[in-house]
N, CA and C atoms of all chains as a GROMACS GRO file, in nm:
protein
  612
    1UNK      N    1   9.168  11.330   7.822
    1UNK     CA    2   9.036  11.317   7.759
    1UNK      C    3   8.956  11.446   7.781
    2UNK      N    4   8.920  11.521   7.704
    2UNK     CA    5   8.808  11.620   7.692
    2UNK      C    6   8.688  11.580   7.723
    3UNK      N    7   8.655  11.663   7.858
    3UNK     CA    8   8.546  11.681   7.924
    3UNK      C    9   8.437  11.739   7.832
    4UNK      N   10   8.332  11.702   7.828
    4UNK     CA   11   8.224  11.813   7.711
    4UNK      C   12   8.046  11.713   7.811
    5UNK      N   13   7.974  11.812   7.785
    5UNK     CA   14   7.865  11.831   7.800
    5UNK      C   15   7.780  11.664   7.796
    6UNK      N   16   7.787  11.620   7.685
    6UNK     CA   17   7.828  11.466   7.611
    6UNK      C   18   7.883  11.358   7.700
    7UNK      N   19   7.999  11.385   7.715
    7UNK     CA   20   7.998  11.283   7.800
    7UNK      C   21   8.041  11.235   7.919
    8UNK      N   22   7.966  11.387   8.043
    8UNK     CA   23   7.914  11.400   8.112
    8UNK      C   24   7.776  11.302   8.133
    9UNK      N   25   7.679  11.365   8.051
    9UNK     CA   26   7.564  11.281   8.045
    9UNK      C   27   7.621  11.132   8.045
   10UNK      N   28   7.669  11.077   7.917
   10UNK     CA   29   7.712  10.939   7.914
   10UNK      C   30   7.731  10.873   8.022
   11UNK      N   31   7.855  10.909   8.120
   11UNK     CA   32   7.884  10.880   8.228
   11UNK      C   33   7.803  10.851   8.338
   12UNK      N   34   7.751  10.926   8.326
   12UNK     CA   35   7.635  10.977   8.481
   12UNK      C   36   7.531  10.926   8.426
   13UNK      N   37   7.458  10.901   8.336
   13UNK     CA   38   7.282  10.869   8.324
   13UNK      C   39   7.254  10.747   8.424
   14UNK      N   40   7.331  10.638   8.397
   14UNK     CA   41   7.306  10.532   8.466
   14UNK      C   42   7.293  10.580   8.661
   15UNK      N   43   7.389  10.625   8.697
   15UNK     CA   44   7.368  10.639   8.789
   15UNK      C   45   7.283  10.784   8.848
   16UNK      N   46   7.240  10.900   8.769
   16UNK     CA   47   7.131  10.936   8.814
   16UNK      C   48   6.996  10.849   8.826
   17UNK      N   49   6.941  10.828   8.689
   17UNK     CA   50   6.857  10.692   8.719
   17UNK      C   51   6.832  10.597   8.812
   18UNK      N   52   6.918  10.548   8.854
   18UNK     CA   53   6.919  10.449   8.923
   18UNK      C   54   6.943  10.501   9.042
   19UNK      N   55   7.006  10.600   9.080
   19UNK     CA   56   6.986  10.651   9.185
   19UNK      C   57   6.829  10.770   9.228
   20UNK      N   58   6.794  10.747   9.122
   20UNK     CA   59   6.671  10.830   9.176
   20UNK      C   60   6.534  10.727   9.203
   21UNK      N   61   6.582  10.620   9.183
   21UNK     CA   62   6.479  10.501   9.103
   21UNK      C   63   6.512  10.496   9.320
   22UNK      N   64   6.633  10.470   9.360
   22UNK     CA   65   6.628  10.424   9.491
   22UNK      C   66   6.626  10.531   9.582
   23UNK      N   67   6.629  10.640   9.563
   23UNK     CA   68   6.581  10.766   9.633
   23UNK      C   69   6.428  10.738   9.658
   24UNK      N   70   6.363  10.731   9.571
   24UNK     CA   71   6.189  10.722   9.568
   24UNK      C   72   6.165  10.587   9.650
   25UNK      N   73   6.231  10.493   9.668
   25UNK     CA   74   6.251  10.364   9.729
   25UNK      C   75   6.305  10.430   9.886
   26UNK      N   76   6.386  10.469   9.914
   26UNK     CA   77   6.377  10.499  10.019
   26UNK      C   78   6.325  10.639  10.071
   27UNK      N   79   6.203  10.725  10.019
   27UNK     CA   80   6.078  10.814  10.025
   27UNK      C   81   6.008  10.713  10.084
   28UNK      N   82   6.002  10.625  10.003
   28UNK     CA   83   5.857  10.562  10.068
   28UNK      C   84   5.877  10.462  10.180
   29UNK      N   85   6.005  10.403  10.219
   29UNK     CA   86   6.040  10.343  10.320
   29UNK      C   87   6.042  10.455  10.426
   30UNK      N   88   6.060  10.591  10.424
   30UNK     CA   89   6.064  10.697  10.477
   30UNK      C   90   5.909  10.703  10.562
   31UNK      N   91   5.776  10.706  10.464
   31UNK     CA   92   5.630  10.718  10.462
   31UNK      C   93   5.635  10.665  10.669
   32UNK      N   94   5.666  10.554  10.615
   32UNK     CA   95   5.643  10.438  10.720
   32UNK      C   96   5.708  10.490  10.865
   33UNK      N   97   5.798  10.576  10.853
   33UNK     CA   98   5.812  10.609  10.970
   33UNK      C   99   5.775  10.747  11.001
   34UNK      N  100   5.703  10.792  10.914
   34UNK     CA  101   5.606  10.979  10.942
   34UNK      C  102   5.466  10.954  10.886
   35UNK      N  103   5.410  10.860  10.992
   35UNK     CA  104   5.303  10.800  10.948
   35UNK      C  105   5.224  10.920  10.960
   36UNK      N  106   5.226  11.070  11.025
   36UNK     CA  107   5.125  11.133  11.036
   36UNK      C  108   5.116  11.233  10.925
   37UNK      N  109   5.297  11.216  10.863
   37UNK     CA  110   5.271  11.358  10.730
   37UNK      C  111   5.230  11.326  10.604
   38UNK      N  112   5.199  11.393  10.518
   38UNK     CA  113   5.132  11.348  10.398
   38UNK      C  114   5.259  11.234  10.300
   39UNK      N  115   5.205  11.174  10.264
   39UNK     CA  116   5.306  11.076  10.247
   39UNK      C  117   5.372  11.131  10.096
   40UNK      N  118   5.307  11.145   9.993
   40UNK     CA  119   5.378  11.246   9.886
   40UNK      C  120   5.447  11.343   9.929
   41UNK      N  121   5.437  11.419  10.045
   41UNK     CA  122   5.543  11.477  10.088
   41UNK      C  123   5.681  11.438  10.133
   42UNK      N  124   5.664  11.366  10.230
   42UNK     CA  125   5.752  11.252  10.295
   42UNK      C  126   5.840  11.203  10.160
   43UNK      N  127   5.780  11.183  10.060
   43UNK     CA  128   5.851  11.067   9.946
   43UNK      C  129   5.919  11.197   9.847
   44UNK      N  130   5.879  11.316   9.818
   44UNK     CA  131   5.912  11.404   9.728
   44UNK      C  132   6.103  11.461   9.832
   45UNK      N  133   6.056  11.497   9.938
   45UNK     CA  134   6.157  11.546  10.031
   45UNK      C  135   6.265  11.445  10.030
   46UNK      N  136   6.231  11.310  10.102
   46UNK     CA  137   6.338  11.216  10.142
   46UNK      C  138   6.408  11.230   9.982
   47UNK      N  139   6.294  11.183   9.905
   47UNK     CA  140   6.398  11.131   9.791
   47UNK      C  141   6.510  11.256   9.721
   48UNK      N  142   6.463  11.361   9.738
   48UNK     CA  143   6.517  11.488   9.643
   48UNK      C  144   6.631  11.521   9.720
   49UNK      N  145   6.621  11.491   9.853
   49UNK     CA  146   6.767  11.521   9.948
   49UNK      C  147   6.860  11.431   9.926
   50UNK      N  148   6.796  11.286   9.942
   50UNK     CA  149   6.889  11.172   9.934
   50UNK      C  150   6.952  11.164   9.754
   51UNK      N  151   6.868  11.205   9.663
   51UNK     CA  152   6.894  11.178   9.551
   51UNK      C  153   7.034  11.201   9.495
   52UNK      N  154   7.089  11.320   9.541
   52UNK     CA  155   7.258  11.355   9.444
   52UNK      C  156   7.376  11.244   9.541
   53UNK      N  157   7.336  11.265   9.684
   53UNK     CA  158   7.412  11.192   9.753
   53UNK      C  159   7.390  10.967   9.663
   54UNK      N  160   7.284  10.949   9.704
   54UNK     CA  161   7.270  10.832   9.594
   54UNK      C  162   7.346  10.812   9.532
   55UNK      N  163   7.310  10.921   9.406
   55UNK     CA  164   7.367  10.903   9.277
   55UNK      C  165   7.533  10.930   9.258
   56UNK      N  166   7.556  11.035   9.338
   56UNK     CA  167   7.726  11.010   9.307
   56UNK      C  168   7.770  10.870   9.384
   57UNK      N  169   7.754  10.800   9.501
   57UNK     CA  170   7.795  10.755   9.568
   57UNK      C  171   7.781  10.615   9.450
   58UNK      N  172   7.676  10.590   9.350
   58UNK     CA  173   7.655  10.469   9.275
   58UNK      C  174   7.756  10.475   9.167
   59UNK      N  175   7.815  10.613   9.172
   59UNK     CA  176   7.857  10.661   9.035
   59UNK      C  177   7.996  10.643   9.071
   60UNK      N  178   8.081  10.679   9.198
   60UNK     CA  179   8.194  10.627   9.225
   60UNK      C  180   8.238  10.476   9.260
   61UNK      N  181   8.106  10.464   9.363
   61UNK     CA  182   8.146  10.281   9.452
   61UNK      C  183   8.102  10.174   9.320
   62UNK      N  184   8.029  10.203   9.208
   62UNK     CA  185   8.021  10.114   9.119
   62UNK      C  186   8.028  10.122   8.978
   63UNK      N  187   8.000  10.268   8.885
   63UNK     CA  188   8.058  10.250   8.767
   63UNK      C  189   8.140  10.258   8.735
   64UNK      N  190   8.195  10.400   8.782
   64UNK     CA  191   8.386  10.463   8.784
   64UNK      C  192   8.468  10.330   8.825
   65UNK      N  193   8.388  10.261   8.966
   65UNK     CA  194   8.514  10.130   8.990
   65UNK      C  195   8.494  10.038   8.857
   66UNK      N  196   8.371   9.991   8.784
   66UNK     CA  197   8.348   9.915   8.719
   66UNK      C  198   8.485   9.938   8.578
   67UNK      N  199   8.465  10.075   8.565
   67UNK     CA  200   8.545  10.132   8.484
   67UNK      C  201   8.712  10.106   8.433
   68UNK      N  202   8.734  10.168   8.582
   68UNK     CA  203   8.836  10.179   8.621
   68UNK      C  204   8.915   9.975   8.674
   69UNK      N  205   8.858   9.891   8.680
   69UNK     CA  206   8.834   9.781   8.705
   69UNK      C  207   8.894   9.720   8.514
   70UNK      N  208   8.842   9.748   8.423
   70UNK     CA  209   8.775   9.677   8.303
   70UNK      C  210   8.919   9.775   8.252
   71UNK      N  211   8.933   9.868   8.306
   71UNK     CA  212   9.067   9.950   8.189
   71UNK      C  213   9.208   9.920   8.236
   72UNK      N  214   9.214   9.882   8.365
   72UNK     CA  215   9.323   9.927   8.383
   72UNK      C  216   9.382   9.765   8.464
   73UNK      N  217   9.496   9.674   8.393
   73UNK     CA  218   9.537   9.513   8.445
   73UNK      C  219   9.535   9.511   8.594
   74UNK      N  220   9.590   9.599   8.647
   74UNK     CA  221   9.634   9.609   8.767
   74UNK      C  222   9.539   9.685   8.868
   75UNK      N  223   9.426   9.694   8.838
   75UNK     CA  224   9.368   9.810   8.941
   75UNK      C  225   9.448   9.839   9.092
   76UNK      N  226   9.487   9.743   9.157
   76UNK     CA  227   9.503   9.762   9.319
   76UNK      C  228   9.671   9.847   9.336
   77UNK      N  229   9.670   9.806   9.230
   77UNK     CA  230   9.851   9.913   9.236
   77UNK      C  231   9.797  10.081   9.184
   78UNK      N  232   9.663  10.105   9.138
   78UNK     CA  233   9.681  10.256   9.112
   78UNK      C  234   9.637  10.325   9.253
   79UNK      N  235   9.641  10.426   9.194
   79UNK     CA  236   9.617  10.566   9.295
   79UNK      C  237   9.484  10.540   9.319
   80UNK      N  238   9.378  10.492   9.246
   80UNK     CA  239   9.218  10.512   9.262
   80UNK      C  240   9.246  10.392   9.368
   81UNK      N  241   9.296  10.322   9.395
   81UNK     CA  242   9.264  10.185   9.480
   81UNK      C  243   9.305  10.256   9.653
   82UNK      N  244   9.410  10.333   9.638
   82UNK     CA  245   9.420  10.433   9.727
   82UNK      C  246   9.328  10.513   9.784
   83UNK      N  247   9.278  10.569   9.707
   83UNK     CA  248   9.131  10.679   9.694
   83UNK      C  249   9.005  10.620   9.770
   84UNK      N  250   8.996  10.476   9.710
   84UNK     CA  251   8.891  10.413   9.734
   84UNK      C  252   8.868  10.387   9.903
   85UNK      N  253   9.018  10.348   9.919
   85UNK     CA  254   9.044  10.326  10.083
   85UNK      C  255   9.038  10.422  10.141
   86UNK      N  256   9.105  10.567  10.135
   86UNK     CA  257   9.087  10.602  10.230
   86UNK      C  258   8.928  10.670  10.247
   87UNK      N  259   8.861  10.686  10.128
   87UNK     CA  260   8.764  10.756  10.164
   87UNK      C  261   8.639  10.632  10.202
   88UNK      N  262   8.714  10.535  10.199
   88UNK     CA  263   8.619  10.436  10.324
   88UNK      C  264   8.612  10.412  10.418
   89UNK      N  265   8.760  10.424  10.468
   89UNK     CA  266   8.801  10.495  10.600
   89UNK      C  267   8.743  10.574  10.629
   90UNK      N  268   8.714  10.686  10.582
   90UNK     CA  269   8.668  10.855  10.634
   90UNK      C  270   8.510  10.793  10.670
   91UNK      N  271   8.435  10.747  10.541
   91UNK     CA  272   8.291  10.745  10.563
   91UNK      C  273   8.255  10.671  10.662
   92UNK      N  274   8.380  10.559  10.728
   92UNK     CA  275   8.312  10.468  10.880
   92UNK      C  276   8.344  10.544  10.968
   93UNK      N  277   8.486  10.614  10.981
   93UNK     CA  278   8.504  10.707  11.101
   93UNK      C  279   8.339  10.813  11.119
   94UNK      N  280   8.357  10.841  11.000
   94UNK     CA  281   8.230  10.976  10.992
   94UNK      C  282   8.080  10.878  11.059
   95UNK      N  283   8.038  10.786  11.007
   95UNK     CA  284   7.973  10.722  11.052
   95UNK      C  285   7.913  10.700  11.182
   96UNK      N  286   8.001  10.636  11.226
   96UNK     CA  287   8.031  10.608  11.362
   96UNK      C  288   8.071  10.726  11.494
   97UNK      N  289   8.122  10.828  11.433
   97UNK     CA  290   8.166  10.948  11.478
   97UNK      C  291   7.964  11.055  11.520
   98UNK      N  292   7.969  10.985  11.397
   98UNK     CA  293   7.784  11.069  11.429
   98UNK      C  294   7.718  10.974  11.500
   99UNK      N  295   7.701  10.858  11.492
   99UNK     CA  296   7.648  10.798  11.564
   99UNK      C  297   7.634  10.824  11.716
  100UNK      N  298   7.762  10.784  11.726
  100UNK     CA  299   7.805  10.888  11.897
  100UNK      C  300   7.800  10.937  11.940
  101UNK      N  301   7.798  11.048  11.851
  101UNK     CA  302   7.770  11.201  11.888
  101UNK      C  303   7.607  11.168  11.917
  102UNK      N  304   7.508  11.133  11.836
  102UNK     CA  305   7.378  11.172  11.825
  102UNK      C  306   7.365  11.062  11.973
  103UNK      N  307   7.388  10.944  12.011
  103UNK     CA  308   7.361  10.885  12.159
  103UNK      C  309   7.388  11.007  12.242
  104UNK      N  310   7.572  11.062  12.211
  104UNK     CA  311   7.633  11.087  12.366
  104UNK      C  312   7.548  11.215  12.347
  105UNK      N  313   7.465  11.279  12.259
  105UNK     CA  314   7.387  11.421  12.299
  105UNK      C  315   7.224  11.376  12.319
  106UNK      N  316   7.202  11.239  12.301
  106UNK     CA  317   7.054  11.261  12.342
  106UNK      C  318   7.110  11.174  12.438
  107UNK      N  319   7.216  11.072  12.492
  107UNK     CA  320   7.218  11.030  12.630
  107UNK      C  321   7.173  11.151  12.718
  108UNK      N  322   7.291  11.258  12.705
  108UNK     CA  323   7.296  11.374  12.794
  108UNK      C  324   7.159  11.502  12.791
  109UNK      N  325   7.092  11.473  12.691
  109UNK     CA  326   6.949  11.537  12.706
  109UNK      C  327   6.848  11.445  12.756
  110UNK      N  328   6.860  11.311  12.766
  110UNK     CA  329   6.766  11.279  12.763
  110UNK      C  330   6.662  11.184  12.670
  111UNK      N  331   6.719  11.219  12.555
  111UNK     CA  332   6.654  11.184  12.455
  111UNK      C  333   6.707  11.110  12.330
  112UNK      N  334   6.582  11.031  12.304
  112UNK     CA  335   6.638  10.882  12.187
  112UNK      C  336   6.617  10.944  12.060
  113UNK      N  337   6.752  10.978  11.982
  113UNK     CA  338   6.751  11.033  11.885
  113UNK      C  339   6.780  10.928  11.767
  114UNK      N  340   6.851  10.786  11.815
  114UNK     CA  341   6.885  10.691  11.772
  114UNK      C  342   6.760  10.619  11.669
  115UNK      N  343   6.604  10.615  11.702
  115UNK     CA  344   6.512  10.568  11.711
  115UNK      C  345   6.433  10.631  11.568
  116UNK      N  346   6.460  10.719  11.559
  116UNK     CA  347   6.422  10.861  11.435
  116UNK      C  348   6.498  10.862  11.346
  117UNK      N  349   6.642  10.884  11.393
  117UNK     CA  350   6.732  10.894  11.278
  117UNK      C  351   6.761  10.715  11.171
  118UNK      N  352   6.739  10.619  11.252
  118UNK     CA  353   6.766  10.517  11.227
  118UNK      C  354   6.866  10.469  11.117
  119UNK      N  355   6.861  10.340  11.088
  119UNK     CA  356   7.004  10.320  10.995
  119UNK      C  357   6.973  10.343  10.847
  120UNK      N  358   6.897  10.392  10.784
  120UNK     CA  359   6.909  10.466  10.673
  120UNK      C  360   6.997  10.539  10.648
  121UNK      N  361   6.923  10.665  10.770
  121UNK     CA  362   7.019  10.778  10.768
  121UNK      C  363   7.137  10.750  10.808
  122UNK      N  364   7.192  10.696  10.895
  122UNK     CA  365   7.341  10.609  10.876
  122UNK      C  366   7.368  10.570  10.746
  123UNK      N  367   7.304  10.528  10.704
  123UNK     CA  368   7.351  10.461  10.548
  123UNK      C  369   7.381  10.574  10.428
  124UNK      N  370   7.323  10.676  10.470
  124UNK     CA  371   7.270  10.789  10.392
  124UNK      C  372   7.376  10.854  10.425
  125UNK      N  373   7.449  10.883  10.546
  125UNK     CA  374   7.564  10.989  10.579
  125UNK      C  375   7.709  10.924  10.520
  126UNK      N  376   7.649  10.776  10.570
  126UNK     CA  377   7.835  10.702  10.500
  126UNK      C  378   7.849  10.713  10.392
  127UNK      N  379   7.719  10.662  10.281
  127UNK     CA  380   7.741  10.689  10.161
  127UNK      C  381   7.776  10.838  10.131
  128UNK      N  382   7.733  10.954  10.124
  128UNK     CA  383   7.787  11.075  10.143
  128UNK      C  384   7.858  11.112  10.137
  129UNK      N  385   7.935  11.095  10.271
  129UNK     CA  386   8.097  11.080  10.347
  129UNK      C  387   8.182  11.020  10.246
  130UNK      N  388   8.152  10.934  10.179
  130UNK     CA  389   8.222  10.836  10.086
  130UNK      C  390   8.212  10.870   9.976
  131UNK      N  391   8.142  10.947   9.914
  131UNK     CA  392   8.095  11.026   9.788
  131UNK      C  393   8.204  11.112   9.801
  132UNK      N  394   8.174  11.189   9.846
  132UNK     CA  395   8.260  11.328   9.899
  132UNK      C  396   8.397  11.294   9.925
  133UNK      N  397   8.423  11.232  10.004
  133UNK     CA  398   8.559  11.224  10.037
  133UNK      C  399   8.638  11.194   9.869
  134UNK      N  400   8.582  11.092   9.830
  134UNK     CA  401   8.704  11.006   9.707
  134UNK      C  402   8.662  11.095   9.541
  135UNK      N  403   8.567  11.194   9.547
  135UNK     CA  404   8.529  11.310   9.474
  135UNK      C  405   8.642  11.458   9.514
  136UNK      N  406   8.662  11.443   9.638
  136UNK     CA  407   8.753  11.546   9.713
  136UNK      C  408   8.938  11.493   9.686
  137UNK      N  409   8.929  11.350   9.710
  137UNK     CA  410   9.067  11.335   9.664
  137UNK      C  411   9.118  11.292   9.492
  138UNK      N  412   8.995  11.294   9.416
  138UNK     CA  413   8.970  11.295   9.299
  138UNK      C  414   9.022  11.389   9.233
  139UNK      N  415   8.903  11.518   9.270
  139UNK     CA  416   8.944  11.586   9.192
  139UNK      C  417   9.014  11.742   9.314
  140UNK      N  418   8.938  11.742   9.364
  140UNK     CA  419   8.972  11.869   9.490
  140UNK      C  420   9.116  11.855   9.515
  141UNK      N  421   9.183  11.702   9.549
  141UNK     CA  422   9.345  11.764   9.571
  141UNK      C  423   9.418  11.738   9.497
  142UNK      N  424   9.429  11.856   9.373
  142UNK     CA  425   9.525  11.889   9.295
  142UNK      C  426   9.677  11.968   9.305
  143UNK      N  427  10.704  11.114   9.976
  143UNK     CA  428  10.832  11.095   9.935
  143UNK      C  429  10.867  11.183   9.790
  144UNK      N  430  10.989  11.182   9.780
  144UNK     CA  431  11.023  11.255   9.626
  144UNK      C  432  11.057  11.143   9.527
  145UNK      N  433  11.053  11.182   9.415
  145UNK     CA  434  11.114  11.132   9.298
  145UNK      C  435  11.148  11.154   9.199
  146UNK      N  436  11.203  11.080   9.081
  146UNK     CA  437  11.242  11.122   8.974
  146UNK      C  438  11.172  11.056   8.865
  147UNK      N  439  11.037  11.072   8.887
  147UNK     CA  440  10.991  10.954   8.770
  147UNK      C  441  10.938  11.075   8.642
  148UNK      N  442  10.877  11.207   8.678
  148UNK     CA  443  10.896  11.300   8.577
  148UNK      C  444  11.018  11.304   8.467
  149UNK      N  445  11.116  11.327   8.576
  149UNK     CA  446  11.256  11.360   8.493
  149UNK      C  447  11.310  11.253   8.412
  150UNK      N  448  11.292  11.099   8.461
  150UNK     CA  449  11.330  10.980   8.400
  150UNK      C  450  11.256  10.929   8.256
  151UNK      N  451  11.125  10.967   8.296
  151UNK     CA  452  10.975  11.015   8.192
  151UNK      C  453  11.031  11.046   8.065
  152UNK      N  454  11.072  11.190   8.079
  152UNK     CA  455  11.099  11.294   8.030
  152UNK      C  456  11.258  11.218   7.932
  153UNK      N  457  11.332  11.217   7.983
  153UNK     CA  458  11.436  11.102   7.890
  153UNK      C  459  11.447  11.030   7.798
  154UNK      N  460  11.299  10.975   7.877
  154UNK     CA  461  11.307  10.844   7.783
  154UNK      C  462  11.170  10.888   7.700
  155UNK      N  463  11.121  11.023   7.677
  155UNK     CA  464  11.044  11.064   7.558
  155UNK      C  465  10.906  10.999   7.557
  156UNK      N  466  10.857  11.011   7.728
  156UNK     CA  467  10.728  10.882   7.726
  156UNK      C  468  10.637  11.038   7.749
  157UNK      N  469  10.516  11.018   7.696
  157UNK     CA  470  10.384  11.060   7.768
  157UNK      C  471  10.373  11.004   7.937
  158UNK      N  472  10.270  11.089   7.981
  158UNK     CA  473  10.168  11.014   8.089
  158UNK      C  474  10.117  10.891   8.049
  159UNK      N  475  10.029  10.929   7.979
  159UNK     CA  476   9.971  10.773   7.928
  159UNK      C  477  10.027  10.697   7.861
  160UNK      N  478  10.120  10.664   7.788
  160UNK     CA  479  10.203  10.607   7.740
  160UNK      C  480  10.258  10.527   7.850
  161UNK      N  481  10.329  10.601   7.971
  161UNK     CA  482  10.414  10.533   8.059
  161UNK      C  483  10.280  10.459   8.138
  162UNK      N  484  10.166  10.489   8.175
  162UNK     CA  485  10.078  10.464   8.232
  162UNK      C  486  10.012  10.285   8.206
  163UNK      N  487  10.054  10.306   8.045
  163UNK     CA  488   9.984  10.188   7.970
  163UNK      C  489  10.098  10.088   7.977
  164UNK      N  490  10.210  10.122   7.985
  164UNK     CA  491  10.369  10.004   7.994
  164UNK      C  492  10.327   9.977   8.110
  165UNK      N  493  10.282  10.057   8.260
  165UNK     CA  494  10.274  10.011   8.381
  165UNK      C  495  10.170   9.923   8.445
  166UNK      N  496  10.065   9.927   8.300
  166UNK     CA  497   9.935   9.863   8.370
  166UNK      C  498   9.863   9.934   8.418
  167UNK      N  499   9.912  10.104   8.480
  167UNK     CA  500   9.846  10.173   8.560
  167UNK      C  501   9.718  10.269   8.472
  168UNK      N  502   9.688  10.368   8.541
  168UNK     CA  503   9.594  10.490   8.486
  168UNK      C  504   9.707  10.649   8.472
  169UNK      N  505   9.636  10.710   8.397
  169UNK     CA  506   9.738  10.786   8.364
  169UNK      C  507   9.739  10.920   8.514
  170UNK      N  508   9.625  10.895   8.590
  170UNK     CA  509   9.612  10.949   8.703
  170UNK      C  510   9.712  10.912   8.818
  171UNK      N  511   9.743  10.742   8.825
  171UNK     CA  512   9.808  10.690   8.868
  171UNK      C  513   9.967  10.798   8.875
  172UNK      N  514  10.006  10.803   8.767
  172UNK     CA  515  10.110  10.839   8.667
  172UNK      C  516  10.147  11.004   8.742
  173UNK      N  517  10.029  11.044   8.734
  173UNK     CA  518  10.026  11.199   8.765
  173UNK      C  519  10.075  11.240   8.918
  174UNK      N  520   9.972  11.110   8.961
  174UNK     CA  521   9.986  11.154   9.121
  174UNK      C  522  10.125  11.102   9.158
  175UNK      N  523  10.149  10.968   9.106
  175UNK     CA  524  10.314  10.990   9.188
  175UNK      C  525  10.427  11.076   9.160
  176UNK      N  526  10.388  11.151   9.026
  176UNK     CA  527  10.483  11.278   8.999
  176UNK      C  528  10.494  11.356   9.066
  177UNK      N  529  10.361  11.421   9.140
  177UNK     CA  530  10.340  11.501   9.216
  177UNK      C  531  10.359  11.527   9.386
  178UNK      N  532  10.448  11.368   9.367
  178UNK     CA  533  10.422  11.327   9.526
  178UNK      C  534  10.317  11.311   9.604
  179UNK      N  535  10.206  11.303   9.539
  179UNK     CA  536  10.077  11.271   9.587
  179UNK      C  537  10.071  11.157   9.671
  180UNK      N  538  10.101  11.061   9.562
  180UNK     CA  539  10.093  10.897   9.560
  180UNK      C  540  10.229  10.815   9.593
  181UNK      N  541  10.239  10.771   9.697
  181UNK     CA  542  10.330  10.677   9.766
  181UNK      C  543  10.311  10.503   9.683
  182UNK      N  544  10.405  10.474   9.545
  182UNK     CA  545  10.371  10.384   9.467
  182UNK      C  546  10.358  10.253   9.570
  183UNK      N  547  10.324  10.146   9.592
  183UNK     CA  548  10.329  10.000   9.642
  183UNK      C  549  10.427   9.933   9.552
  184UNK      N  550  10.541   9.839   9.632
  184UNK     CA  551  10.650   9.787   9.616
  184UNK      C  552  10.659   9.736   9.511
  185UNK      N  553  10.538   9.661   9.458
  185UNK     CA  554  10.569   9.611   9.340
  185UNK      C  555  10.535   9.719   9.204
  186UNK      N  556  10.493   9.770   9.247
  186UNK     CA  557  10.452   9.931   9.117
  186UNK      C  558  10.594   9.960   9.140
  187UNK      N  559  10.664  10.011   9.226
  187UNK     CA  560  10.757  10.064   9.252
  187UNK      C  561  10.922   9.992   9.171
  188UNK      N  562  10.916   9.830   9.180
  188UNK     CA  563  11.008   9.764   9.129
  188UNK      C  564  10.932   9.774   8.966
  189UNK      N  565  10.847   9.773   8.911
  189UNK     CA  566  10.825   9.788   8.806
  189UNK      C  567  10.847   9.901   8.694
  190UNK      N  568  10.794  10.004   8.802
  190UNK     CA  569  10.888  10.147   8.716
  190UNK      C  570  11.049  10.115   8.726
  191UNK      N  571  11.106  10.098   8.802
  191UNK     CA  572  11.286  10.087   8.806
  191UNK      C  573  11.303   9.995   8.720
  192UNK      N  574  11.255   9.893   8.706
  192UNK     CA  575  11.293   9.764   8.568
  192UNK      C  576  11.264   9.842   8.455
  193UNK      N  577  11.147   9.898   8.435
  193UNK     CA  578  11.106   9.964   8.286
  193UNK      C  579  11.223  10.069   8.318
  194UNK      N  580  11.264  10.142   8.356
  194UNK     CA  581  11.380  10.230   8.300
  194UNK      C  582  11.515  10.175   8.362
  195UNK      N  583  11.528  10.061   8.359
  195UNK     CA  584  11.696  10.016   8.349
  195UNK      C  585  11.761  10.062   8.505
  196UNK      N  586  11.674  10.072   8.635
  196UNK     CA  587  11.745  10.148   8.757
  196UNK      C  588  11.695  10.052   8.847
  197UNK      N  589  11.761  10.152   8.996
  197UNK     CA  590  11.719  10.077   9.112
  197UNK      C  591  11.556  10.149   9.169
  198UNK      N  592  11.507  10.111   9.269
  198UNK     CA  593  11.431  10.200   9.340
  198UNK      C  594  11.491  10.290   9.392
  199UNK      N  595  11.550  10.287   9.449
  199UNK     CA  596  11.620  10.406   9.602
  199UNK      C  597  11.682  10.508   9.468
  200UNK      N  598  11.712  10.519   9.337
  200UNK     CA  599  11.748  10.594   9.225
  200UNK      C  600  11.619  10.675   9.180
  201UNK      N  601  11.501  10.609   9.204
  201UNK     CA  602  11.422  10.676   9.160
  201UNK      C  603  11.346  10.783   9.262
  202UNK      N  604  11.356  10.719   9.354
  202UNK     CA  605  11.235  10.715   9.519
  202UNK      C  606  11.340  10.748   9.598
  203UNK      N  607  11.331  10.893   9.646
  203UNK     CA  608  11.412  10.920   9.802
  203UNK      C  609  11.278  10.936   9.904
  204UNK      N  610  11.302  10.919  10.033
  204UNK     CA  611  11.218  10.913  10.119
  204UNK      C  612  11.229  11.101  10.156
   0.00000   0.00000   0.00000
């Protein structure tokens, strides 16, 4: 299938949208915990960082599967069902791997880093991790 | 693992997608186990050998 400009857009609108719709959703869940910075700031930042991560992560874990689901009889016998696993694998190792890290370095400083970063940003790195990874065995290992 | 599902492909005058669509699979599917990418699951695996008239262990060396 020929890639073109077209339907690129096609593909992706839904999930930029909708991923920016919950970027700004979690800006302002953001507000609440930087109660002292200007809160349009807080909401412009969170969301514009979180936004591509979002949006691919909506664009693999639910339309591409939706897709790929609706085309193909057998989904769990292809290669994408493969894909899917391991880069869910990767995003809990990764997960959990930071998690640890961020205790076992503010255990050893001293300091509750757990408390700041909270499970957003957990949510925010797995999805990521999981973006990336099944985008990496997608298309990166050729 | 290696195989011969290119060369068997190739025989029997199939496309990627063509063979992709007899298998149920995606034509990515198709690609990656050519490439040795993709380690097929047993029953993908007995399904390509029935569609071309063989065994597994004929198609699939470890």
């Amino acid at each position: 299938m020929r890639v073109t400009m077209r339907s690129i857009v096609q593909s992706w609108w839904r999930s930029a949208v909708l991923g920016l719709a919950l970027a700004l959703l979690f800006g302002a869940l953001m507000t609440s915990r930087n109660p002292d910075d200007p809160a349009s700031v807080v909401v412009v930042v969170a969301a514009f960082t979180t936004w591509p991560v979002v949006a691919v992560a909506l664009q693999v874990l639910w339309f591409d599967r939706a897709a790929t689901g609706r085309d193909i009889a057998q989904g769990e016998l292809g290669v994408e069902h493969a894909w899917f696993q391991e880069a869910g694998a990767t995003a809990f190792a990764t997960m959990i791997g930071g998690l640890l890290f961020l205790e076992g370095v503010g255990g050893a400083l001293n300091v509750s880093w757990m408390a700041p970063v909270g499970l957003a940003h957990a949510l925010v790195l797995g999805l990521g991790t999981f973006a990336g990874s099944y985008l990496w065995l997608r298309f990166g290992r050729r | 693992m290696e195989n011969r599902l290119a060369e068997l492909r190739a025989q029997h005058q199939l496309s990627q997608a063509a063979l992709a669509e007899l298998l149920g699979v995606s034509r990515q599917t198709v690609i990656s186990i050519e490439r040795g990418r993709f380690d097929p699951s047993l029953p993908l695996a007995f399904t390509i050998a029935r569609h071309f008239g063989t065994t597994i262990e004929d198609i699939f060396h470890p």
